[in-house]
C-alpha positions in Angstrom: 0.0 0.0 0.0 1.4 3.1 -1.2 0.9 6.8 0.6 1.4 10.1 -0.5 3.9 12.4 1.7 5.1 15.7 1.2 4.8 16.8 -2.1 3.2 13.9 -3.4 6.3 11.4 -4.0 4.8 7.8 -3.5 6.8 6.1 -0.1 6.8 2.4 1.0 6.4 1.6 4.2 9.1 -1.5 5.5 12.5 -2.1 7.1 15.8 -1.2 5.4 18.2 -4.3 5.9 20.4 -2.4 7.4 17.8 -2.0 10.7 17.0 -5.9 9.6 20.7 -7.1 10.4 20.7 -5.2 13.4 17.6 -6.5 14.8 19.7 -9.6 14.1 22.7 -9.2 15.5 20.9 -7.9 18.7 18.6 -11.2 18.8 21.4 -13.2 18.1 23.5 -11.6 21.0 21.2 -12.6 23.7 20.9 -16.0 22.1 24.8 -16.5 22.8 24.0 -15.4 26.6 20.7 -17.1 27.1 21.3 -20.4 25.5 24.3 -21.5 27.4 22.8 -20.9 30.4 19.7 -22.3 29.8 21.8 -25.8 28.7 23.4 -25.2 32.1 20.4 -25.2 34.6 19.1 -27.9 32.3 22.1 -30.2 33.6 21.5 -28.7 37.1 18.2 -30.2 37.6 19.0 -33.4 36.1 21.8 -33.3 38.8 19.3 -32.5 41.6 16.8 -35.2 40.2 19.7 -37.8 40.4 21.0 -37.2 43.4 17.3 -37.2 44.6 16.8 -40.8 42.8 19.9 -41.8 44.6 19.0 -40.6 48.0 15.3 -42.9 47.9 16.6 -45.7 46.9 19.5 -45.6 49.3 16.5 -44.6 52.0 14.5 -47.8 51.1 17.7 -50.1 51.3 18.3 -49.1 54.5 14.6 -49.2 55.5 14.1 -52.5 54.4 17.1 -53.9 55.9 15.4 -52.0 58.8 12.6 -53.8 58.7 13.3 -57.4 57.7 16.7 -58.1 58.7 18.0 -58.5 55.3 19.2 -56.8 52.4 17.0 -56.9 49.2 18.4 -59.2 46.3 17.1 -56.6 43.7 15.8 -53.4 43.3 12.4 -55.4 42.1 11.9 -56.3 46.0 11.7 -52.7 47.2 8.6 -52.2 45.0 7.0 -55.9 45.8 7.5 -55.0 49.7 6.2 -51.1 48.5 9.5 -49.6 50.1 9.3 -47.3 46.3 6.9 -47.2 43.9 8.6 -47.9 40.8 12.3 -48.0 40.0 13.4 -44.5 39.3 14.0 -43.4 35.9 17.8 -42.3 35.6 17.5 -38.6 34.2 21.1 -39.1 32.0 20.3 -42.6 30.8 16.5 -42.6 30.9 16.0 -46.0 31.7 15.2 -47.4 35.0 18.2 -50.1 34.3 21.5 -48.3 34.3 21.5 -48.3 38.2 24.4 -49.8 39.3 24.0 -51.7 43.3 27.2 -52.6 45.2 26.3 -55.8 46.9 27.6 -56.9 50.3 30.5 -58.4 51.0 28.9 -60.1 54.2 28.6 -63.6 53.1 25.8 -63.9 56.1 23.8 -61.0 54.8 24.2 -60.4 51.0 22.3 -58.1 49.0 22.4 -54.5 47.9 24.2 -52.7 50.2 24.5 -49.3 48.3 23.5 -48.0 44.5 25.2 -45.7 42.3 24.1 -44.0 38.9 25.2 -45.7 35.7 25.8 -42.6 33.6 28.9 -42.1 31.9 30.4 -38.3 32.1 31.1 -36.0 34.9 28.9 -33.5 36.6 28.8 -29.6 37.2 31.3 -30.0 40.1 33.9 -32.3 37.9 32.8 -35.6 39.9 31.9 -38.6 38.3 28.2 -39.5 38.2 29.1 -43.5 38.5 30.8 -42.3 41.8 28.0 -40.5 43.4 
C-alpha cells in the first residue's frame, strides 16, 4: 500500500536491511548469553533429580534392611514390599536399568548394600556420576 507524503512522491512503508541485520545481530547476541545458560540449569536439575533418585533408593535399602533383617536381592523387591513405587527413571540414561547396586560383602547377609548412577560423564562439580 502506497501513501502520498510531502509533495506527493509515492513512499513504502518496510525495514531497510540495514535495521533488519541489526535487529539480528541484537537477537542473536542474547541467544549466545541465554542459550548457554539455559543448557546449564538444564544439567543442574537433572543433577538435583539424580542425586534425589539416589538418595530414595538408598532410604529404602536401608529401610528395608530395617525392617526385615535383610538386604534386598534386587531393586524389584523394594517395590513388591512397596519400600518405592517404581524403579526410578535415571535422568542421564533414561532408563530405570543403568542403576548400578554394590552388593555386600557379608557372606551372612548379601544383597544391595548401596547403588550408584550408571551414567557415563562428569557433573557440574567435575565428579563422576558413577561415583555419586
Amino acid at each position: 500500500m502506497a501513501f502520498l507524503i510531502g509533495n506527493g512522491n509515492l513512499s513504502r512503508r518496510g525495514f531497510t536491511l540495514i535495521e533488519l541485520i541489526v535487529v539480528m545481530s541484537i537477537i542473536a547476541t542474547l541467544l549466545t548469553i541465554a542459550v548457554p545458560r539455559y543448557f546449564k540449569s538444564l544439567q543442574r536439575s537433572k543433577e538435583a533429580v539424580l542425586r534425589q533418585d539416589l538418595s530414595v533408593l538408598r532410604d529404602a535399602i536401608d529401610k528395608y534392611d530395617a525392617d526385615l533383617g535383610h538386604r534386598p536381592e534386587s531393586f524389584v523387591k523394594l517395590v513388591e514390599r512397596s519400600y518405592i513405587r517404581s524403579i526410578p527413571i535415571d535422568p542421564f540414561t533414561r532408563t530405570a536399568d543403568a542403576w548400578v547396586p554394590t552388593q555386600s560383602d557379608d557372606g551372612d547377609n548379601p544383597g544391595i548394600v548401596d547403588v550408584h548412577s550408571g551414567a557415563q560423564g562428569a557433573a557440574l562439580d567435575g565428579s563422576a556420576y558413577v561415583a555419586w
